[in-house]
LUMLUM-468341 format. One line per 10 residues: for each residue x, y, z of N, C-alpha, C, O. Coordinates in steps of 0.05 Angstrom, whole numbers, plus 5000, padded with zeros to 4 digits. Example, Ala and Ser with C-alpha at 12.3 -4.5 7.8 and 13.67 -1.06 7.14 Angstrom:
! LUMLUM-468341
5264,4886,5156,5246,4910,5156,5264,4934,5156,5285,4934,5169; 5257,4955,5142,5273,4979,5143,5258,5001,5157,5268,5023,5161 $
//
This chain:
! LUMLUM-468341
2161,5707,6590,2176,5684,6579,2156,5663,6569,2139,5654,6584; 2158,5656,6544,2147,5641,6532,2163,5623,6508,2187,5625,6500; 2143,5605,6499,2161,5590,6481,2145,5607,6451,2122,5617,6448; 2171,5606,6429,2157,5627,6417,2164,5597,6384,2173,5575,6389; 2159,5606,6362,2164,5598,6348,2179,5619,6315,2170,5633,6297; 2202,5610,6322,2221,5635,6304,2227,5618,6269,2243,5600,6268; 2214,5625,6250,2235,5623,6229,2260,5634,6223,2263,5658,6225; 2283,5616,6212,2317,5616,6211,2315,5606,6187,2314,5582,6182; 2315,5623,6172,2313,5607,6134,2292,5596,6129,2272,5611,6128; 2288,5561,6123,2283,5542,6121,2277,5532,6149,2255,5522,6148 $
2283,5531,6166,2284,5514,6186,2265,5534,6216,2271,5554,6228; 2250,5521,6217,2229,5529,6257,2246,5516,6271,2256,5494,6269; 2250,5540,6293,2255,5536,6313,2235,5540,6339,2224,5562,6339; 2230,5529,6353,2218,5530,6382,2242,5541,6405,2262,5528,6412; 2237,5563,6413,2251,5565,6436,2242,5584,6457,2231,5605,6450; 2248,5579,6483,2230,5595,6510,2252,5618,6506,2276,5613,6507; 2239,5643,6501,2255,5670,6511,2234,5688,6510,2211,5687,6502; 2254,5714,6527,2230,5740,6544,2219,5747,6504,2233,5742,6484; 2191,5759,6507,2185,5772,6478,2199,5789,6475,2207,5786,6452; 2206,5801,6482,2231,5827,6472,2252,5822,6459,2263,5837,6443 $
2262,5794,6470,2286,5784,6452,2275,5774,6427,2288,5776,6406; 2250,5761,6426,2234,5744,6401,2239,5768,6385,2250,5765,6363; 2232,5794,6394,2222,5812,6370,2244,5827,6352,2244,5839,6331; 2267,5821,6376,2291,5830,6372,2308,5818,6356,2326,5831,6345; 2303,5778,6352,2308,5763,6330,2308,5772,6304,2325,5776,6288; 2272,5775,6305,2252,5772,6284,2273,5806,6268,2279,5812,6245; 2277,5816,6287,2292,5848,6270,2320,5831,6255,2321,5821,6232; 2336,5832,6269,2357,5817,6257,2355,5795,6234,2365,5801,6212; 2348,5781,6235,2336,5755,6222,2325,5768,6196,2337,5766,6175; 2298,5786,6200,2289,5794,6185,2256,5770,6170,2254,5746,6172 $
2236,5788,6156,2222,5771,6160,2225,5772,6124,2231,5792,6111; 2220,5741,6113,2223,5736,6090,2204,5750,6075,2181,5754,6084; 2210,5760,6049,2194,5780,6034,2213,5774,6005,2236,5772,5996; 2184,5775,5997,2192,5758,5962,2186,5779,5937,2164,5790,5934; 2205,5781,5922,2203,5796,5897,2199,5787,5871,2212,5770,5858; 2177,5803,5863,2180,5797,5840,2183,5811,5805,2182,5835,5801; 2187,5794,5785,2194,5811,5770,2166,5795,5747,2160,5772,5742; 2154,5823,5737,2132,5818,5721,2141,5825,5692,2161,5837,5688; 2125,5817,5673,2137,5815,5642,2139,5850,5641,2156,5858,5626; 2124,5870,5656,2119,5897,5647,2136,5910,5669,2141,5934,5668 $
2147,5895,5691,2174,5911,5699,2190,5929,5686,2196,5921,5664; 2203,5959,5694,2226,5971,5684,2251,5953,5676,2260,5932,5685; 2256,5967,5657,2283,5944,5651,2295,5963,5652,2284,5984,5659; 2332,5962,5641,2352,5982,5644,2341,5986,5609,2330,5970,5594; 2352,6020,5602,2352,6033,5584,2371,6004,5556,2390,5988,5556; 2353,6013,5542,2368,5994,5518,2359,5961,5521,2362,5946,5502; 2353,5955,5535,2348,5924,5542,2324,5921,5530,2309,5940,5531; 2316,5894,5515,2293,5886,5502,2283,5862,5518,2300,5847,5527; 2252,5856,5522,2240,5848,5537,2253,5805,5526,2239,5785,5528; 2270,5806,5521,2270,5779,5497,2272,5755,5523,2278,5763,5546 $
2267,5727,5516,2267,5709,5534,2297,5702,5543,2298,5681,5557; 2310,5710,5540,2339,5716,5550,2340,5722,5578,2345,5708,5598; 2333,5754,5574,2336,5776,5594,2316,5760,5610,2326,5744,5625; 2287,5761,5609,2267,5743,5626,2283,5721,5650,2286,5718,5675; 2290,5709,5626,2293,5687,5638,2316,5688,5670,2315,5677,5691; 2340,5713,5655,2362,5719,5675,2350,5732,5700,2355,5726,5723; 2333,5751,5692,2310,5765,5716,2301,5748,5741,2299,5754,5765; 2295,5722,5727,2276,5708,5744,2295,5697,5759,2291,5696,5783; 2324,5685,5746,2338,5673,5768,2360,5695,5786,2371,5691,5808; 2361,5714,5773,2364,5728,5802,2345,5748,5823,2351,5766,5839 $
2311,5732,5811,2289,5735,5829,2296,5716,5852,2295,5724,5876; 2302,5691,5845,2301,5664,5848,2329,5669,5872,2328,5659,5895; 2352,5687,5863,2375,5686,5880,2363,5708,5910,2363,5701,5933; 2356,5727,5901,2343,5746,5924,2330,5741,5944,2332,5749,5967; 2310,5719,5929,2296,5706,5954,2302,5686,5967,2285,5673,5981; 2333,5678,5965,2341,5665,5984,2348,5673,6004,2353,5657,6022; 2353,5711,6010,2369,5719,6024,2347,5741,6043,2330,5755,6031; 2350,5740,6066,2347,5755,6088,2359,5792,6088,2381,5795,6097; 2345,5816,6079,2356,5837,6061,2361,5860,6086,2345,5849,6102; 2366,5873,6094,2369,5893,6111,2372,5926,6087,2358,5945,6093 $
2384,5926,6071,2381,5945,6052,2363,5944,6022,2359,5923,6010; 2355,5965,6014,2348,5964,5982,2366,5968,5966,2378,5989,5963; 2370,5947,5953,2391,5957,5918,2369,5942,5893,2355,5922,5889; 2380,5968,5882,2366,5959,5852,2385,5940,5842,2407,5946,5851; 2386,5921,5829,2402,5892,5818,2398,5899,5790,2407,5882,5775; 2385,5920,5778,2372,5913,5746,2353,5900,5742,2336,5896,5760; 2352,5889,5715,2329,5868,5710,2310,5879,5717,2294,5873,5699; 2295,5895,5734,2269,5896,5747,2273,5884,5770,2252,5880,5783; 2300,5874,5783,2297,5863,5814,2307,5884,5826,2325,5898,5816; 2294,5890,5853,2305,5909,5876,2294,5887,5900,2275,5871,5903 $
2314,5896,5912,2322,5873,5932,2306,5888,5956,2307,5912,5961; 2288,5863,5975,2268,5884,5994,2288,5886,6017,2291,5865,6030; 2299,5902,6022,2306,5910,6043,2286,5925,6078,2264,5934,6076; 2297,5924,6096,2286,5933,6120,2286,5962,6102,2265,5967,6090; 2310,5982,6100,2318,6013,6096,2328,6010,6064,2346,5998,6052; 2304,6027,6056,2302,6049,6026,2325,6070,6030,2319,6093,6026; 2344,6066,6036,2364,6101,6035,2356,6114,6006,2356,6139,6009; 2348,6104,5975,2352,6113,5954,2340,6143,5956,2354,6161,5946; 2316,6151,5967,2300,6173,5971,2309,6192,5983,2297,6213,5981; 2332,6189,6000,2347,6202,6017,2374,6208,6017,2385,6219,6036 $
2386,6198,5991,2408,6205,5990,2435,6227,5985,2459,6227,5989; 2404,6251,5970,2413,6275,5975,2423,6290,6002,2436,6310,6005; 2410,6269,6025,2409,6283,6052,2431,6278,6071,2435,6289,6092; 2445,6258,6059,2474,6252,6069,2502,6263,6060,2523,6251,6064; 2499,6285,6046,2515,6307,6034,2544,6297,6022,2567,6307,6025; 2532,6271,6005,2561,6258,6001,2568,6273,5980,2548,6280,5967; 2596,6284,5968,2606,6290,5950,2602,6274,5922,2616,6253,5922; 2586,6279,5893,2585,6271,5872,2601,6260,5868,2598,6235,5868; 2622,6270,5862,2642,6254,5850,2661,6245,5875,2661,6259,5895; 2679,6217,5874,2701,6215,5893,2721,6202,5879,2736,6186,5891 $
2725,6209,5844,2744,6200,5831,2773,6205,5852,2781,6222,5868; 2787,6171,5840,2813,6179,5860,2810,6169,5888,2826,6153,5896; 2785,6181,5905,2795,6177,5933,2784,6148,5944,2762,6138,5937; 2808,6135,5966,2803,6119,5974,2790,6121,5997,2799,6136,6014; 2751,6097,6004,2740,6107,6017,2733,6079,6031,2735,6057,6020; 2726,6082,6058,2723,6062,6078,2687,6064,6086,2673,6082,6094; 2683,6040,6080,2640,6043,6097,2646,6027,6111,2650,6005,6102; 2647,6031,6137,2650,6011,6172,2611,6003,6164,2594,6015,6150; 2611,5979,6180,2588,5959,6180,2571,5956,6150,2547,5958,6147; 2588,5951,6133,2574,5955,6104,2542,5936,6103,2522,5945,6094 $
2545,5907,6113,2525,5900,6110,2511,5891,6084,2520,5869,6078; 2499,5896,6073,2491,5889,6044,2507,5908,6017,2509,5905,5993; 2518,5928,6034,2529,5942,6011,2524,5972,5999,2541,5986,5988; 2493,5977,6003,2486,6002,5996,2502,6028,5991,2501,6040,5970; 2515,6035,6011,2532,6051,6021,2561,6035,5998,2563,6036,5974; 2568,6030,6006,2593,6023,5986,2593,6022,5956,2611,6030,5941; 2569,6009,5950,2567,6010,5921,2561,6029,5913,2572,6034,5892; 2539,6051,5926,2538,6077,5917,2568,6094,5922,2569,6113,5907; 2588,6094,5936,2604,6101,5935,2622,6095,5908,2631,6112,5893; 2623,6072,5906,2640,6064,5881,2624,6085,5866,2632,6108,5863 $
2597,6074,5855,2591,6090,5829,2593,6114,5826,2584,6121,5803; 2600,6131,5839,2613,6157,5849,2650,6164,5843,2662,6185,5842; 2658,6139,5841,2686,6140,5830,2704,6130,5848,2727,6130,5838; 2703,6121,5873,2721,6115,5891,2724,6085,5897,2705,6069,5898; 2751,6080,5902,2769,6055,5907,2742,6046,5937,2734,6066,5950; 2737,6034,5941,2717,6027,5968,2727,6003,5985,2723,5981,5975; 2739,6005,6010,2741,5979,6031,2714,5979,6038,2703,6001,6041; 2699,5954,6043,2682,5957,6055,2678,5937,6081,2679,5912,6080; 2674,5949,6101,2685,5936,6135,2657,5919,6133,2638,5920,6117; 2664,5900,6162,2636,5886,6165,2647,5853,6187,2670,5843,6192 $
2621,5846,6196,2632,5830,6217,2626,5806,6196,2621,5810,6172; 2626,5780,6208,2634,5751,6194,2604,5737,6200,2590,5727,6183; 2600,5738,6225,2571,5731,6228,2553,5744,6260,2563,5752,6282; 2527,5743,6251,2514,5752,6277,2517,5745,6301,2502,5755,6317; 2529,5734,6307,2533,5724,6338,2556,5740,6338,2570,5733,6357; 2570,5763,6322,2599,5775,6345,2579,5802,6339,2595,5821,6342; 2558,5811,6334,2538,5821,6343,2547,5840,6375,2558,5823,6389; 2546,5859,6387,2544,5874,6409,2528,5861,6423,2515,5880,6432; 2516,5840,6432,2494,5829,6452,2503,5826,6478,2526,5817,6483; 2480,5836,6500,2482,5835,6529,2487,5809,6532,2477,5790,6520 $
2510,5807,6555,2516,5771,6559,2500,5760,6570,2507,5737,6566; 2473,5758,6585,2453,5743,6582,2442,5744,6559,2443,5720,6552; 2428,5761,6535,2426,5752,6516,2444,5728,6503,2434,5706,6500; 2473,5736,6495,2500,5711,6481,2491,5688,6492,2488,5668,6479; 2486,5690,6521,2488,5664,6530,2464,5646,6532,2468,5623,6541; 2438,5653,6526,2420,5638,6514,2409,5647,6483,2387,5650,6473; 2439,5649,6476,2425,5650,6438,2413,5627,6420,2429,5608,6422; 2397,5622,6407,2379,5611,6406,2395,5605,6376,2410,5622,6367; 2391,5583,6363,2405,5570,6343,2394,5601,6308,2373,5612,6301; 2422,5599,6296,2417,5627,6267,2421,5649,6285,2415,5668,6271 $
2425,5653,6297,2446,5677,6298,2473,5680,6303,2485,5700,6311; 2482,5651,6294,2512,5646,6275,2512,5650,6250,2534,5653,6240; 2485,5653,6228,2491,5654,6208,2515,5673,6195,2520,5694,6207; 2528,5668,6175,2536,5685,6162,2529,5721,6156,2505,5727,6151; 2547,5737,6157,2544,5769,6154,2559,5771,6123,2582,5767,6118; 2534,5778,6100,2554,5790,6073,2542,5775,6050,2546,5785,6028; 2525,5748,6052,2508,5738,6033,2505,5755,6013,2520,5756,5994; 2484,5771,6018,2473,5803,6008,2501,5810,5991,2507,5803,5968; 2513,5823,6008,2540,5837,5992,2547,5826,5977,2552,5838,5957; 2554,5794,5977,2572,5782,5953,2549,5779,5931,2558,5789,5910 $
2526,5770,5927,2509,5764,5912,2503,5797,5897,2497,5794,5874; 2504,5828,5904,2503,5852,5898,2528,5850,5886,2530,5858,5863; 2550,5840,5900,2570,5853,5889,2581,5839,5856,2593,5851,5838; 2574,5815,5859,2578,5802,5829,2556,5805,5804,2562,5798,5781; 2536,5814,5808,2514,5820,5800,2516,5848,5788,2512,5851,5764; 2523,5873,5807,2525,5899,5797,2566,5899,5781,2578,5920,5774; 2577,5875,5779,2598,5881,5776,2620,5897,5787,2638,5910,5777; 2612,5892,5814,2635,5920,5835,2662,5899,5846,2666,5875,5849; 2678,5923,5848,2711,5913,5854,2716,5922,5878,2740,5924,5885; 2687,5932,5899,2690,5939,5925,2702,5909,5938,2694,5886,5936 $
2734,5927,5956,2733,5898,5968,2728,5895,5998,2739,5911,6013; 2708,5871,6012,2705,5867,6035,2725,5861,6046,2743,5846,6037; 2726,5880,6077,2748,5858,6104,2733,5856,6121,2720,5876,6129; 2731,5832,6132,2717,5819,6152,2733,5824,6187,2748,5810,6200; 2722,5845,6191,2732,5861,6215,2717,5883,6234,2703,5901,6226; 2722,5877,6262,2705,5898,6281,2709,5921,6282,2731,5926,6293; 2698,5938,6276,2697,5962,6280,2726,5972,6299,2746,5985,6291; 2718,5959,6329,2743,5964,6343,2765,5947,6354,2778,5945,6375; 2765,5935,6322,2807,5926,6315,2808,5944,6288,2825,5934,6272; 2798,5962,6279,2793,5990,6260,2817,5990,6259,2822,5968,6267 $
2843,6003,6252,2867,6014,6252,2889,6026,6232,2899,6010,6215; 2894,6041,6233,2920,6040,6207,2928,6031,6202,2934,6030,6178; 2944,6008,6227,2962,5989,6222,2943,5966,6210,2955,5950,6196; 2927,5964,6211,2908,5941,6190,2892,5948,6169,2887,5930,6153; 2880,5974,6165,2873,5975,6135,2881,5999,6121,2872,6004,6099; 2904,6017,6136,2923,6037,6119,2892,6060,6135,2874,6055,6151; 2902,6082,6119,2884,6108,6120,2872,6115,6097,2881,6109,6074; 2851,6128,6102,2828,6135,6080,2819,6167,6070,2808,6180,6088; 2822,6179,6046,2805,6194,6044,2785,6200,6051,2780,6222,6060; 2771,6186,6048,2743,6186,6070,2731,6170,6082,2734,6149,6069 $
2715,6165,6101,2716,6148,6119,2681,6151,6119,2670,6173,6124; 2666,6127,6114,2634,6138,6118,2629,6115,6132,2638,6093,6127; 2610,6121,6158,2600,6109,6183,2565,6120,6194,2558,6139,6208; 2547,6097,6178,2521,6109,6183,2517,6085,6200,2530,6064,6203; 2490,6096,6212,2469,6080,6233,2484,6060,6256,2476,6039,6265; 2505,6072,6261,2523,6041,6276,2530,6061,6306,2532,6043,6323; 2534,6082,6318,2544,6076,6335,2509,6064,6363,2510,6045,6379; 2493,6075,6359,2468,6064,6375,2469,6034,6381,2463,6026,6403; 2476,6021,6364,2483,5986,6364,2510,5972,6382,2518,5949,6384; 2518,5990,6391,2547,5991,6395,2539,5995,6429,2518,6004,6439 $
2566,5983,6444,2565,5974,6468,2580,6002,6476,2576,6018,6495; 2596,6000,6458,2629,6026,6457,2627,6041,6438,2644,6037,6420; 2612,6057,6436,2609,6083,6412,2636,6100,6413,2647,6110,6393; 2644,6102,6431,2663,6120,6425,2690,6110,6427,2709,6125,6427; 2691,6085,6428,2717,6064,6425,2714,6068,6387,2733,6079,6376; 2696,6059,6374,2690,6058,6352,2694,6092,6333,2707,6094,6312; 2679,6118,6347,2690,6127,6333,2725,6141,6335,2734,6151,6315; 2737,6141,6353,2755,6140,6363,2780,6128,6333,2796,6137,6317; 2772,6106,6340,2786,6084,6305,2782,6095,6287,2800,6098,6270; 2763,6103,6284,2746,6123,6254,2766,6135,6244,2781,6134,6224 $
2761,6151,6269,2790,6182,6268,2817,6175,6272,2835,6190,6265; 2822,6151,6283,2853,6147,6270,2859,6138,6245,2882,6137,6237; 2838,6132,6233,2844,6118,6197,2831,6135,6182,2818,6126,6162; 2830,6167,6188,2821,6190,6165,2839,6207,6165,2844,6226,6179; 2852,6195,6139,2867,6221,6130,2850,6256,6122,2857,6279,6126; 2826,6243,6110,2820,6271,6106,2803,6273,6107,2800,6297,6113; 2768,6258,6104,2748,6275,6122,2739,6252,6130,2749,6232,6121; 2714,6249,6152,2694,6226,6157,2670,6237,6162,2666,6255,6178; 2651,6225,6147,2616,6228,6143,2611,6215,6164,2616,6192,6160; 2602,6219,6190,2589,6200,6218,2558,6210,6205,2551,6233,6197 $
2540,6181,6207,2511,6198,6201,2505,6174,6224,2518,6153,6224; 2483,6179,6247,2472,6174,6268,2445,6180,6275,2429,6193,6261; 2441,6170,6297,2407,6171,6304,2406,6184,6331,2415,6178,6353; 2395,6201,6324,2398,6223,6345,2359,6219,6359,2342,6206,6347; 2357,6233,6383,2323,6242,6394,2313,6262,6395,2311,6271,6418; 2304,6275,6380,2294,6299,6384,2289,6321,6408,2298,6343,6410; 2269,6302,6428,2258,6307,6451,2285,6309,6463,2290,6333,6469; 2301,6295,6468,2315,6293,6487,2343,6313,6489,2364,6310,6477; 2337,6330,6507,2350,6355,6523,2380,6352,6531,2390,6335,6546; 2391,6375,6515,2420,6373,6519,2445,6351,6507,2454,6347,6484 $
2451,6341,6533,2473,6320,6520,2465,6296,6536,2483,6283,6546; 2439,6289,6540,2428,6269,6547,2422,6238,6542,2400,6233,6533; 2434,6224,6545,2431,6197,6541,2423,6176,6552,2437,6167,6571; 2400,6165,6544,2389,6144,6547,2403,6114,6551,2421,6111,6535; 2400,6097,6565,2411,6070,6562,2391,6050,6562,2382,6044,6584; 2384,6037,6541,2376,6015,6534,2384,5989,6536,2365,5974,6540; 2405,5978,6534,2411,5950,6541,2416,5940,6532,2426,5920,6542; 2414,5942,6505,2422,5930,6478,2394,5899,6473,2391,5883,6454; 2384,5900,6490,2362,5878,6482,2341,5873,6468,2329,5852,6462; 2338,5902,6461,2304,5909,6435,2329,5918,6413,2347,5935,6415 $
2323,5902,6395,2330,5913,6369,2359,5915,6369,2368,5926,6349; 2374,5909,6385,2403,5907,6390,2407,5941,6392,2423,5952,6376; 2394,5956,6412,2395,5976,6412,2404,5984,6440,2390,5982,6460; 2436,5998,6436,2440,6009,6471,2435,6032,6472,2428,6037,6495; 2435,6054,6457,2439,6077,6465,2416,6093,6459,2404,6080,6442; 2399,6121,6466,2389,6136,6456,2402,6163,6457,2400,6178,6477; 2416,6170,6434,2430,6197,6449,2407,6221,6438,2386,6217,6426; 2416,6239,6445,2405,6268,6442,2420,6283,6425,2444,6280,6429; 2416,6294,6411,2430,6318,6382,2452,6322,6400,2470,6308,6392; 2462,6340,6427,2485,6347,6434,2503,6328,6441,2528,6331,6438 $
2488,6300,6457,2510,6287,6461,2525,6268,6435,2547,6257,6436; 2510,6268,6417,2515,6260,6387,2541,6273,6378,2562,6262,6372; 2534,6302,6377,2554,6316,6366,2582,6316,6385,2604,6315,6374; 2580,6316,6407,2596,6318,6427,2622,6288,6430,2646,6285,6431; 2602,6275,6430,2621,6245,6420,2639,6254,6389,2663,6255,6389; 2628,6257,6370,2644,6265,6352,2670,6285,6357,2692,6289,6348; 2656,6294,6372,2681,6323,6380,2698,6294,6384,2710,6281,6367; 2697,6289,6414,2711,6280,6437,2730,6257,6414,2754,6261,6416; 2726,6244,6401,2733,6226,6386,2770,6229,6382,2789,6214,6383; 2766,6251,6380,2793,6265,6369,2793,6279,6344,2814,6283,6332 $
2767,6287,6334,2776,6300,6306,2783,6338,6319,2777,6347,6341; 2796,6350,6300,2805,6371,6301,2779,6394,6286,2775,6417,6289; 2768,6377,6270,2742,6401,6261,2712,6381,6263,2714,6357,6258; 2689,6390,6268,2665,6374,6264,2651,6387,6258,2649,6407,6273; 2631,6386,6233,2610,6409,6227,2582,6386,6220,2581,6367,6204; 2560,6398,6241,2531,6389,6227,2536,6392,6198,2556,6405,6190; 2518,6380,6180,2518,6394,6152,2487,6388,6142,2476,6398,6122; 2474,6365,6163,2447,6358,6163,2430,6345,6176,2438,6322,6176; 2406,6347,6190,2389,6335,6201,2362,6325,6188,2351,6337,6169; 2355,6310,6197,2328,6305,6180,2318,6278,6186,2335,6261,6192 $
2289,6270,6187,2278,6243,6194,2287,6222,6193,2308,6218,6180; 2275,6203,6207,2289,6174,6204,2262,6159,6200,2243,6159,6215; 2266,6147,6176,2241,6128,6175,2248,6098,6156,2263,6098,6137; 2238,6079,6163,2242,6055,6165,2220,6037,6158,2200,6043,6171; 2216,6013,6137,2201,5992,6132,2173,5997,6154,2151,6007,6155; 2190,5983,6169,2179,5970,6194,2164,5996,6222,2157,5988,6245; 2163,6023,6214,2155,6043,6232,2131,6043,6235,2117,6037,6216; 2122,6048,6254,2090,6042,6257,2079,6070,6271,2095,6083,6284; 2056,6077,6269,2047,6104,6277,2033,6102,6309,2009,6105,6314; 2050,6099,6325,2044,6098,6354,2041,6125,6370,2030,6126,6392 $
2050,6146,6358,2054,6174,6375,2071,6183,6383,2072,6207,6386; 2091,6167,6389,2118,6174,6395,2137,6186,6375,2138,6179,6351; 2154,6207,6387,2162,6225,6382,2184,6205,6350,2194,6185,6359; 2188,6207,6333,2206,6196,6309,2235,6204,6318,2243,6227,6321; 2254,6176,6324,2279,6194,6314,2290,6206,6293,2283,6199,6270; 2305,6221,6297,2324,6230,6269,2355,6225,6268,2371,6215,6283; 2355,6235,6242,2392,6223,6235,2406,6257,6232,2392,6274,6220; 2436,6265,6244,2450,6277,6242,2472,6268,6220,2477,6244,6217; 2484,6287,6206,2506,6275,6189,2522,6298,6187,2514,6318,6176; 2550,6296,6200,2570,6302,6209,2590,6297,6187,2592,6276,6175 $
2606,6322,6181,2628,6315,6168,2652,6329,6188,2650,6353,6195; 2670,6317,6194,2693,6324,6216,2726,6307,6200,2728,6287,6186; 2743,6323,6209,2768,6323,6199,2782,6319,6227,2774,6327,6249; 2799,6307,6222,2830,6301,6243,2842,6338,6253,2862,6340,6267 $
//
């Protein structure tokens, strides 16, 4: 326990907490990282370098770096927004269907949007779920109860500033995972749910909801441990990184079963890598991605 000193936007804070929660801020929060756009930047096809376009570039340089990024989206202009997680490199590996002309599709914890907007541009109507601000966050109640001032901020900055920018008609509902329901956002063609149940207090309250609002398939993609044997699970505490769970490939899949879907098929495994990974020795998790039907 120490007194640590945290940036929250604009504003230092001083406050005494264990380092583990500091570092666990500093994840959430995110650490400010600035973009820029140079005269010899990519532009979009057809666009001429003229003091126009420049000039629009810079102020939505100027808008990006006001914002705290957890995903990468390209914005145009030459801005891509620094996010913690690049999915772009990896998106073959989540076996989403090319086209989803027609189907209406749900992304639980959208967050900046990645996931949703790439869905739209794919052809599909998109709800995109998401909480209102960081404090309704999964946190251990000694964490809640000495939260430390900004982690009330607002959840969706990101999203709305992507979403008027790339021109998308994805629409946000500001809702938990588990008040999910039919009776509140109808049923979905498909239903896509990455990196969220590990964060989660109640993974299987959460996917549970999933599978009552899929009419017809749901993508679960998760973070599974390699090392770890069988249907074995770890408990963490949710205090590093807002992280409770470590499951193991079987108990991963096994929750999906249990959920209530009527079919679940692997369809891919493969690394997990992140901004912020550092080369310590330890074993890398990986991500499973599940497609399962009612």
């Amino acid at each position: 326990m120490r007194l640590r000193r945290l940036k929250l936007g604009s504003v230092d804070v001083l406050v005494c907490i264990p380092d583990e929660l500091a570092e666990r801020i500093r994840s959430l929060v995110g650490l400010r990282r600035r973009v820029r756009l140079s005269d010899d930047s990519p532009r979009p096809h057809g666009t001429s370098a003229s003091t126009d376009v420049t000039a629009a570039g810079r102020d939505l340089e100027r808008r990006v770096d006001e914002i705290e990024w957890y995903h990468t989206i390209d914005l145009g202009q030459g801005v891509v927004t620094p996010g913690l997680f690049d999915h772009r490199p990896y998106l073959s590996e989540y076996r989403i269907p090319d086209r989803l002309d027609g189907m209406k599709v749900l992304d639980v914890a959208t967050f900046d949007g990645f996931w949703a907007f790439e869905l739209e541009r794919r052809g599909a109507e998109v709800v995109a779920l998401d909480l209102s601000t960081f404090a309704e966050l999964d946190l251990p109640p000694r964490v809640r109860a000495g939260m430390p001032p900004g982690l009330g901020r607002e959840i969706g900055q990101g999203f709305e500033l992507c979403r008027t920018v790339l021109g998308s008609k994805v629409r946000r509902e500001v809702l938990s995972v588990y008040e999910l329901s039919p009776e509140r956002l109808g049923k979905f063609d498909l239903v896509f749910m990455g990196d969220l149940l590990l964060h989660l207090m109640n993974p299987m309250k959460a996917l549970q909801n999933v599978c009552r609002v899929t009419a017809g398939e749901a993508i679960v993609v998760d973070v599974f441990h390699p090392v770890l044997p069988g249907r074995l699970v770890t408990y963490e505490s949710g205090v590093s990184h807002c992280i409770w769970w470590y499951l193991s490939y079987g108990a991963l899949e096994q929750m999906v079963r249990d959920a209530g879907f009527g079919t679940v098929e692997c369809v891919n495994r493969f690394p997990l890598h992140h901004a912020k990974q550092q080369e310590d020795g330890r074993p890398r998790p990986w991500r499973a991605v599940f497609k399962a039907r009612p």
